[in-house]
SETI-723065 format. One line per field, with one value per residue (C-alpha): residue number from 1; y, z, x. Coordinates in Angstrom, 2 decimals, decimal comma, m for minus. Each point is the difference from the previous one (the first is absolute). Layout:
<timars>
resi NUM; ...
y Y; ...
z Z; ...
x X; ...
</timars>
This chain:
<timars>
resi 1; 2; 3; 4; 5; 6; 7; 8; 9; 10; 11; 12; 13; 14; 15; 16; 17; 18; 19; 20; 21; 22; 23; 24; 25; 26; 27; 28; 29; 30; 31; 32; 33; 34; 35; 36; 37; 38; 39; 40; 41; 42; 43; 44; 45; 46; 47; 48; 49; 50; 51; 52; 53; 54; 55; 56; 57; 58; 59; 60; 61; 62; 63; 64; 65; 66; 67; 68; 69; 70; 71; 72; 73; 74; 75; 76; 77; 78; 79; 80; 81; 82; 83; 84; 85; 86; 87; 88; 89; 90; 91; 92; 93; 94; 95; 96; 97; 98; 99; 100; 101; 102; 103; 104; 105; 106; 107; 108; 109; 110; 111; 112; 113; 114; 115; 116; 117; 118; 119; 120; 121; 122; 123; 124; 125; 126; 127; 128; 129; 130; 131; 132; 133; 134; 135; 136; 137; 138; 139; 140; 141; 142; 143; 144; 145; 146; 147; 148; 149; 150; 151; 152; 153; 154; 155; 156; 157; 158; 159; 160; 161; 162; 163; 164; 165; 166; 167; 168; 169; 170; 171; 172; 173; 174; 175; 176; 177; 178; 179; 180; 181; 182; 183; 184; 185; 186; 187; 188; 189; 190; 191; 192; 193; 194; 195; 196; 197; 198; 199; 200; 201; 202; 203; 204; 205; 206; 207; 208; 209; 210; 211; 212; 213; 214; 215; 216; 217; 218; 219; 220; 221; 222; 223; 224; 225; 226; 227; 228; 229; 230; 231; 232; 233; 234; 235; 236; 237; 238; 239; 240; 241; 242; 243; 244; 245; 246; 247; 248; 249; 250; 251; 252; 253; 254; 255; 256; 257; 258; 259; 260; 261; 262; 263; 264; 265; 266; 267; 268; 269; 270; 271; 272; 273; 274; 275; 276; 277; 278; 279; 280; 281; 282; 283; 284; 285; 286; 287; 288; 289; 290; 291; 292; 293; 294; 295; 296; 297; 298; 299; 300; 301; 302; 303; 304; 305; 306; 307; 308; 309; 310; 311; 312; 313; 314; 315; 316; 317; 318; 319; 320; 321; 322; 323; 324; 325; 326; 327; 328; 329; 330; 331; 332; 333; 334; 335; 336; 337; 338; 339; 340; 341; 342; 343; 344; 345; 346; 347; 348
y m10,13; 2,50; 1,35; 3,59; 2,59; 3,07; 1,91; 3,83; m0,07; 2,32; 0,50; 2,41; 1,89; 3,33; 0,72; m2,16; m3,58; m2,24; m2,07; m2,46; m3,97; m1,99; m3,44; m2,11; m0,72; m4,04; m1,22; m1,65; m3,18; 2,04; 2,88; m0,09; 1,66; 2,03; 1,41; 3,73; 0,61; 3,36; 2,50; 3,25; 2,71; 1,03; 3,02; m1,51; m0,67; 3,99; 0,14; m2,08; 1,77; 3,06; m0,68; 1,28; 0,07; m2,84; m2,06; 0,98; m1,60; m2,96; m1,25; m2,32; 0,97; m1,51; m1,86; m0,40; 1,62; m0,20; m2,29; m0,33; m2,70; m3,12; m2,20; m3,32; m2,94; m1,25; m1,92; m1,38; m0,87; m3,63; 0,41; 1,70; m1,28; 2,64; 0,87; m0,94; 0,88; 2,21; 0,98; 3,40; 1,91; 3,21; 0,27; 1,29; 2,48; m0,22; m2,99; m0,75; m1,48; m3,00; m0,61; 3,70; 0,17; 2,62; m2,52; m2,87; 1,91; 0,83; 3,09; m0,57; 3,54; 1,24; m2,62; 2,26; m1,71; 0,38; 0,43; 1,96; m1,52; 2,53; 2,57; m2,46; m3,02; m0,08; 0,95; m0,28; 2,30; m2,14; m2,88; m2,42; 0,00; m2,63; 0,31; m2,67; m2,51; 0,55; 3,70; m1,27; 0,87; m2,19; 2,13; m0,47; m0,94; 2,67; 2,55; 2,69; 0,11; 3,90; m0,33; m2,77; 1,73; 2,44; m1,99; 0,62; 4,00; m1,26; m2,02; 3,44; 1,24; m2,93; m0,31; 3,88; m0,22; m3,06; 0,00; 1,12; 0,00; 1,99; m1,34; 3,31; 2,20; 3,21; m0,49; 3,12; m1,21; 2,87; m0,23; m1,92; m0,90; m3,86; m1,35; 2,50; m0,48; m3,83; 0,47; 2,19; m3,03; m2,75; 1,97; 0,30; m3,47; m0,68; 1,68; 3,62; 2,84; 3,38; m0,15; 3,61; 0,31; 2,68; 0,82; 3,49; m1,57; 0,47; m2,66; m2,54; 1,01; m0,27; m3,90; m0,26; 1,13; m3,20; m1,74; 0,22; 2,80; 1,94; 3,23; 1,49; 2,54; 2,07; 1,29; 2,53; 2,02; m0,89; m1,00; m3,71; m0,44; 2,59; m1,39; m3,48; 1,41; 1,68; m3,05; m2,28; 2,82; 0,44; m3,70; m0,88; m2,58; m3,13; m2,14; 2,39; m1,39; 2,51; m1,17; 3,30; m0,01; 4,36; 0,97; 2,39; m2,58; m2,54; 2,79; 1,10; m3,97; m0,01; 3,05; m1,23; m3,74; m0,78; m0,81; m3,56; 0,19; m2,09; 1,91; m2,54; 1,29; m1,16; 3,36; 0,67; 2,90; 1,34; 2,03; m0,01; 0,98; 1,94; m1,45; 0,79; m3,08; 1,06; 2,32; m2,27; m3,44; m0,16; 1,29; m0,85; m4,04; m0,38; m3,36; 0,26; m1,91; m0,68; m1,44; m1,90; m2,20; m2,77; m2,18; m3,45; m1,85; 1,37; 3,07; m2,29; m1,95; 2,84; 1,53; m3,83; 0,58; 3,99; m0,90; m3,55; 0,91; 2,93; 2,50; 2,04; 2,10; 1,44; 0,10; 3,83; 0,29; m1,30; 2,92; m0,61; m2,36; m0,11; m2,43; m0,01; 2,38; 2,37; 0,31; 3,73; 0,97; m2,14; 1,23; 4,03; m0,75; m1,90; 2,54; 2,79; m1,54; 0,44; m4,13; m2,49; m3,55; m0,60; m3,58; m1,38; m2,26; m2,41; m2,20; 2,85
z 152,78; m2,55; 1,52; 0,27; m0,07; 0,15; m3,75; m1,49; m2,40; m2,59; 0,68; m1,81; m3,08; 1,66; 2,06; 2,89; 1,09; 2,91; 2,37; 0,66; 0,49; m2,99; m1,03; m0,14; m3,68; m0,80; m2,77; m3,36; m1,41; m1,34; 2,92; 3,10; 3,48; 1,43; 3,26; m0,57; 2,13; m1,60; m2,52; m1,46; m1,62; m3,87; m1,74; m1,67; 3,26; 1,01; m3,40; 1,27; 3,31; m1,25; m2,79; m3,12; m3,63; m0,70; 3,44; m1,03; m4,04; 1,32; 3,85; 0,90; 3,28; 2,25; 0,52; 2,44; m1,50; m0,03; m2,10; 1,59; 2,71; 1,64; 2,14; 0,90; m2,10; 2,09; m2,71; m3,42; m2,73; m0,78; m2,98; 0,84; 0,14; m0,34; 3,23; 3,87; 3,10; 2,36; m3,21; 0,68; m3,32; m2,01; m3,39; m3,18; m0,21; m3,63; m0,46; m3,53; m2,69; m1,03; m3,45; m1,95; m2,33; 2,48; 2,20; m2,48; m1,14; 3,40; 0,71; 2,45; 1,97; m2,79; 0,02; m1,16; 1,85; 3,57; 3,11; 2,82; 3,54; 2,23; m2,94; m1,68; 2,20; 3,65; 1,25; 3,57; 2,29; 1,76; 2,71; m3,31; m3,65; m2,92; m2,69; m3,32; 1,01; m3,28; 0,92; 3,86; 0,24; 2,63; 2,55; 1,43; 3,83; 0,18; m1,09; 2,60; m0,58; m0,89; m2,16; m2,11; m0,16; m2,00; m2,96; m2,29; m0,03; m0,26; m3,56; m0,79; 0,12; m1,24; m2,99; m0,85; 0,99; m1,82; m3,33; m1,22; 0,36; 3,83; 0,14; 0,38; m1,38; 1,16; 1,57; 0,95; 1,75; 0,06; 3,12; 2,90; 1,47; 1,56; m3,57; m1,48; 3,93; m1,54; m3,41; 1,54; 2,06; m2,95; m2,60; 3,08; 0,69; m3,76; m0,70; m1,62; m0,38; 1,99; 1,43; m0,56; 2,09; m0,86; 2,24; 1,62; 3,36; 2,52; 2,11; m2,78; m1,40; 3,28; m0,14; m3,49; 1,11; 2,96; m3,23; m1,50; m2,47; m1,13; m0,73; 0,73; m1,31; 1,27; m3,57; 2,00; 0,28; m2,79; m3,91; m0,11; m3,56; 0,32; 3,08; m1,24; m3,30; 2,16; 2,15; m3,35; m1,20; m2,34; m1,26; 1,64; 2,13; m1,77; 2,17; 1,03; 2,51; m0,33; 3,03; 0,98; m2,64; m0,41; m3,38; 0,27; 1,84; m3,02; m2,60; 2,34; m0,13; m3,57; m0,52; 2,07; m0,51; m2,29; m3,70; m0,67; 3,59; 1,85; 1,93; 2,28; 0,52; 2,63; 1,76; m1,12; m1,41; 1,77; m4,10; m3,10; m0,85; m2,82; m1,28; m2,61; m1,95; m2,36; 2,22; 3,03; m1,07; m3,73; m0,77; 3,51; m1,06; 3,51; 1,64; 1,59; 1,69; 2,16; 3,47; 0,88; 3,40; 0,06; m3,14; 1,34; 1,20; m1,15; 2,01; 3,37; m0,84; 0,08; 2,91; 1,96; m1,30; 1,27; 3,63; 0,41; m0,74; 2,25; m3,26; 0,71; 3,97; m0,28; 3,85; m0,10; m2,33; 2,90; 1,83; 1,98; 2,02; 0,54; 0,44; m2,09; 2,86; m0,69; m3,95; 0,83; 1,01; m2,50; m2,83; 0,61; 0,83; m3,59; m1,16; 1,21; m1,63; 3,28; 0,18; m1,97; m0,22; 2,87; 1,33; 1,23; 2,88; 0,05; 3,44; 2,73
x 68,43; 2,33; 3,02; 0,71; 2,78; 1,05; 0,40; 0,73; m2,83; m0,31; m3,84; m1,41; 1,14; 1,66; 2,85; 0,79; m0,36; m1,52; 1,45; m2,58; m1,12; m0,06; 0,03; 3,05; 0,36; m0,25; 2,30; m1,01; 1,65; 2,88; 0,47; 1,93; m1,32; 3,13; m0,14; 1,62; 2,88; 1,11; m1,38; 1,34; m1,59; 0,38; m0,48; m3,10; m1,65; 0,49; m1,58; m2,63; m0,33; m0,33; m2,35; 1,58; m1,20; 1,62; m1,62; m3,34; 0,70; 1,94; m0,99; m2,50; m1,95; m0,79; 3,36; 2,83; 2,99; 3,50; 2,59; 2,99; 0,49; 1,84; m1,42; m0,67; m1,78; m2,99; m2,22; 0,33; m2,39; m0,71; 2,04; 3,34; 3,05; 2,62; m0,79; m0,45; m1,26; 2,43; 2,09; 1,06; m1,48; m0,13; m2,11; 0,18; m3,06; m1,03; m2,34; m0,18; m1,72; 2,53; m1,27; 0,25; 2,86; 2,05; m0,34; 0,84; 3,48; 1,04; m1,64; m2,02; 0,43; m1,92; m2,80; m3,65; m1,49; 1,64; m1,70; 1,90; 0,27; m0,95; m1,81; m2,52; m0,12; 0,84; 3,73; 1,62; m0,20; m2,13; 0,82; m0,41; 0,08; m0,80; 3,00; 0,14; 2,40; 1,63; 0,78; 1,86; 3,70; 1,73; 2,24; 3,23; m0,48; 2,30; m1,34; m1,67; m4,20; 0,24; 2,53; m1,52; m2,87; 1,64; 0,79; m2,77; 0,92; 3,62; m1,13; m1,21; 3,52; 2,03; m2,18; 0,83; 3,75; 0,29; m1,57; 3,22; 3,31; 1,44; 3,65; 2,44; m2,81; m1,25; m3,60; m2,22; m2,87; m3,13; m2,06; 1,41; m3,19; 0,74; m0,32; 2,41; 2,20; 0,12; 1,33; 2,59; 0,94; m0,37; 2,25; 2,61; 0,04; 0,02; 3,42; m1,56; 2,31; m1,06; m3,39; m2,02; m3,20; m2,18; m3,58; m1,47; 0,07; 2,97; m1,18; 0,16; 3,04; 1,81; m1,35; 1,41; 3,54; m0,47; m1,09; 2,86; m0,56; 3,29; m1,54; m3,15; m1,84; m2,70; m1,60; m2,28; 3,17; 1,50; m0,85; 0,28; 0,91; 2,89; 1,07; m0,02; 1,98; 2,31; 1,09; 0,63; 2,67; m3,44; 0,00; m3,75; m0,50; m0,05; m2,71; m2,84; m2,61; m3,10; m2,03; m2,11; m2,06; m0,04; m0,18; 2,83; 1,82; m0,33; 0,87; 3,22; 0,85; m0,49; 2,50; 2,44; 0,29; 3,28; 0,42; m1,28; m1,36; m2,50; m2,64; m2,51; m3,65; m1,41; m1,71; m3,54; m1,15; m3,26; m0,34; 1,22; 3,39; 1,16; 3,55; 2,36; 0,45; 2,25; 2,27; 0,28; m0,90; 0,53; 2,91; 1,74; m0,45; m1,78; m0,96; m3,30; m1,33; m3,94; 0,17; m2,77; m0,13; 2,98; 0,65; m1,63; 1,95; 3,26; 0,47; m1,17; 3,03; 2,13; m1,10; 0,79; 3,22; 0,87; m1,71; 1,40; 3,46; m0,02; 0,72; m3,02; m0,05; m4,09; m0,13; 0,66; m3,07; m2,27; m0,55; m3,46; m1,73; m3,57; m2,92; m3,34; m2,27; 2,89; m0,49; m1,19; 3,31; 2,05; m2,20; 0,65; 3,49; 0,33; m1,33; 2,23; 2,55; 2,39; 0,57; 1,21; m1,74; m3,26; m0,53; m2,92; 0,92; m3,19; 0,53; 0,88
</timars>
């Protein structure tokens, strides 16, 4: 007889999802089964919800969605061993290829030929999901359900906080969404200089101040890149975190990152953007760099090492409780904007 559970499947291609009965997912040779304790929902999943251009080119329908978790291991494949029933798990939610040559020279994150937990193949906002047993991050018993379900978005951030140097350097980070509330938080606990945080939202900026944020800046009142110059005596900010992905946002961040600066693009642009190389990339010497995912399995590393030690705080980031009958309500309130980080509790 197949086992059921509850899911939020992405049904149909349009706005909205289902809660509905669908079969428990079985495990292959080299999958785990985990029993979901806690989910939380991502930007992409709004994106999802919602129905975007991008949904419509990228999502496969129908398919329970959702990609961050932790949970419980309940069944294992006949041929893992990394892994064992009742381990308390997370998962990385890139599934890669293994053999193409990013892969081969450590970058995996930017594997062609990824498929997306949650986007392309089934995810976890369901009472169960399948995850490559390769891709399972073991958690610290310690560590609360919703807040290790946070720690794929938290890659997110350490990744762009990280890929250069932080230590006594001026940070702006541009849209404090709960990724952008998280790099605020990393480059804190990683010994930056003054922390700028720069959105349109008063809600959020008030969370990056509990963040840890120095300085914030509200850009709808006032031009970012002046502002930015302004606080730096006119020097730039020399680590820029761009994670809004506005077009004049990205130009601002270009005009006021520092001399030799890096500038971290993670924030994706929903059109083109016009830039001027030469002006503000050029001849400033900038360091850009793409954020993609986590680097696999560096970044997972790191993250162990900010929670475990107690460096990183993110309980002020979780803002909202609800379970899966309530995704309505937690969808339109993510949506507002007026939260930080919503969890999925899965067994209440």
């Amino acid at each position: 007889m197949t086992r059921t559970m509850i899911g939020l499947v992405k049904e149909e291609r349009k706005p909205g999802a289902v809660l509905k009965e669908v079969p428990v997912p079985t495990c292959g040779p080299h999958e785990v089964l985990v029993r979901v304790k806690a989910s939380s929902i991502c930007g992409t999943d709004v994106h999802i919800y919602k129905w975007d251009d991008w949904a419509a080119r990228t999502v496969v329908t129908p398919n329970v969605f959702g990609h961050e978790f932790a949970g419980v291991v309940e069944a294992i494949g006949d041929e893992v061993t990394n892994v064992k029933v009742g381990d308390y798990v997370s998962g990385e939610g890139h599934v890669v290829c293994g053999v193409c040559k990013a892969c081969r020279t450590g970058n995996a994150h930017v594997c062609r030929n990824t498929k997306s937990f949650g986007i392309t193949i089934p995810g976890c906002f369901a009472e169960y999901a399948v995850v490559k047993a390769s891709n399972i991050i073991q958690n610290d018993p310690m560590l609360p359900f919703d807040i290790a379900c946070l720690q794929d978005p938290l890659g997110n951030a350490v990744q762009a906080a990280l890929s250069g140097d932080v230590v006594g350097k001026s940070v702006a980070v541009i849209g404090v969404g709960p990724i952008g509330l998280m790099a605020i938080a990393v480059a804190k606990a990683c010994g930056s200089g003054s922390v700028y945080a720069v959105d349109i939202n008063p809600y959020r900026l008030a969370m990056a101040k509990s963040m840890g944020a120095d300085v914030v800046i509200n850009s709808r009142e006032v031009p970012m890149a002046q502002a930015l110059l302004e606080a730096t005596n006119g020097e730039g900010v020399e680590v820029m975190l761009e994670m809004s992905g506005h077009p004049d946002a990205i130009r601002d961040a270009l005009k006021a990152a520092a001399m030799a600066g890096r500038v971290s693009l993670l924030g994706i642009p929903t059109q083109e953007v016009p830039l001027d190389l030469a002006q503000d990339i050029i001849f400033k010497g900038l360091h850009i760099e793409g954020i993609t995912g986590r680097r696999m399995f560096d970044t997972w590393y790191q993250i162990k090492g900010l929670l475990g030690w107690g460096r990183l705080n993110l309980a002020p980031l979780v803002t909202h409780h609800f379970t899966l009958n309530q995704y309505e309500e937690a969808f339109e309130l993510m949506a507002s904007g007026n939260c930080g980080k919503i969890v999925f509790w899965h067994d209440k």
